[in-house]
N, C-alpha and C positions, 0 to 999 in steps of 0.2 A: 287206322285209316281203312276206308275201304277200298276195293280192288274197283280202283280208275277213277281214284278222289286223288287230285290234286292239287296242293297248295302254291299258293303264288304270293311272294311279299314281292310289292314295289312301288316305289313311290314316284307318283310325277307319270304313270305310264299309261297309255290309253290300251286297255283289253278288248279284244274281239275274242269273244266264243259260237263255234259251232259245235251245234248238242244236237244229236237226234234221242230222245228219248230219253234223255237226260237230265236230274233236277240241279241246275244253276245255284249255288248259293255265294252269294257277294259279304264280303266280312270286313267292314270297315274298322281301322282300329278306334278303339286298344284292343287288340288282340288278345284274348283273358290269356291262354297257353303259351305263348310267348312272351320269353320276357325282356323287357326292355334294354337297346344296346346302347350302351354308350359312347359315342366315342368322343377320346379326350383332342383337346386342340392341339396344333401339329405344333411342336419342339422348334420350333428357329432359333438355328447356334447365333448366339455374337458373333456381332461381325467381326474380320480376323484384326487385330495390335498389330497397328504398322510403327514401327518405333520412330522419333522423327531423326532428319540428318543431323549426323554429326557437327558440332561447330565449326564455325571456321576460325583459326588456329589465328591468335591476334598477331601482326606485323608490327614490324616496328615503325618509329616515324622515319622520316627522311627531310634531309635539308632542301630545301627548295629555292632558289637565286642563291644571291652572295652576299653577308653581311659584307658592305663597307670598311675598307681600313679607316683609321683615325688618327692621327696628330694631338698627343692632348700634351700641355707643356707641364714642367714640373707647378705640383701643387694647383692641376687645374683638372676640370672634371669635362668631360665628354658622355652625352647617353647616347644611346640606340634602343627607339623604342620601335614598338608593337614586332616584340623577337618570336611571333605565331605568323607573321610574312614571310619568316626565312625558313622555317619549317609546315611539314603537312604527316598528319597521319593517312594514311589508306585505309584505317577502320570508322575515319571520323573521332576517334578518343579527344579527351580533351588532355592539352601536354603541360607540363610546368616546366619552368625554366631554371639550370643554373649556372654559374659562371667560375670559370679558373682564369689565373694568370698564369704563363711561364714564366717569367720573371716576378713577383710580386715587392721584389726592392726597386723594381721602374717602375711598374703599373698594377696597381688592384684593381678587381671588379665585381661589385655587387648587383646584385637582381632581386628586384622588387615586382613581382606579378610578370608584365611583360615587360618589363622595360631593366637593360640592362647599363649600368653607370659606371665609366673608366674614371679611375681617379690617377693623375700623373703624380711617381714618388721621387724620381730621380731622371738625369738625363741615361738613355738607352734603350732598349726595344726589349719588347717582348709581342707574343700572342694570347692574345688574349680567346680562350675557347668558349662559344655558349651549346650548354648541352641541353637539349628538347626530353624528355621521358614522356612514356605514357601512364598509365595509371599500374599496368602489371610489371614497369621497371623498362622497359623497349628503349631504349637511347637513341639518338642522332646527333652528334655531333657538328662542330660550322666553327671557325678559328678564321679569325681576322686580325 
């Protein structure tokens, strides 16, 4: 270069020169002695794994009103149906029903979906329990 040559790269820029005596030379690119820059496109990290919340840990059912006591005579049956009234989950689960007798030389009970059927065996009392589950085992209990 010569003594008071100076180079200027810019792009996008408006030049004003003052020259006394000076020969001007303007060098549109491509610029033959320079050689081309590249630059690469900017890296953007992945945005950051938010992992999701933890489940909510399933409840059990709970009894809800009171089934009804029942009178059934010997060798006579009594039902109690829709036994999804006397219970509720607090997850929504859907519950299956099943049934004990404390006595079952006075009274047996079977369950059939919702509906739960006392059969009278003899004169005496017992309790009869309907137990609600949910689907991971969760019990509630109800004895009439």
């Amino acid at each position: 270069m010569r003594k008071g040559t100076k180079r200027l790269l810019t792009v996008g820029a408006v030049l004003t020169l003052g020259a006394c005596g000076d020969t001007v030379e303007v060098v549109t690119p491509p610029f033959p002695d320079i050689p081309p820059i590249t630059i690469p496109p900017p890296v953007i990290p992945p945005p950051p794994v938010i992992p999701p919340p933890p489940p909510t840990p399933n409840r059990q059912p709970v009894p809800q009103g009171t089934i009804p006591a029942l009178n059934v005579g010997v060798e006579e049956t009594a039902t109690v149906a829709a036994l999804g009234g006397y219970f509720s989950d607090p997850d929504g689960d859907e519950l299956t029903f099943t049934g004990a007798s404390s006595n079952p030389g006075v009274a047996t009970v079977s369950v059939d979906g919702t509906t739960a059927t006392v059969t009278g065996v003899a004169r005496g009392s017992a309790v009869v329990t309907i137990t609600a589950a949910d689907p991971d085992g969760l019990q509630a209990n109800q004895g009439f």
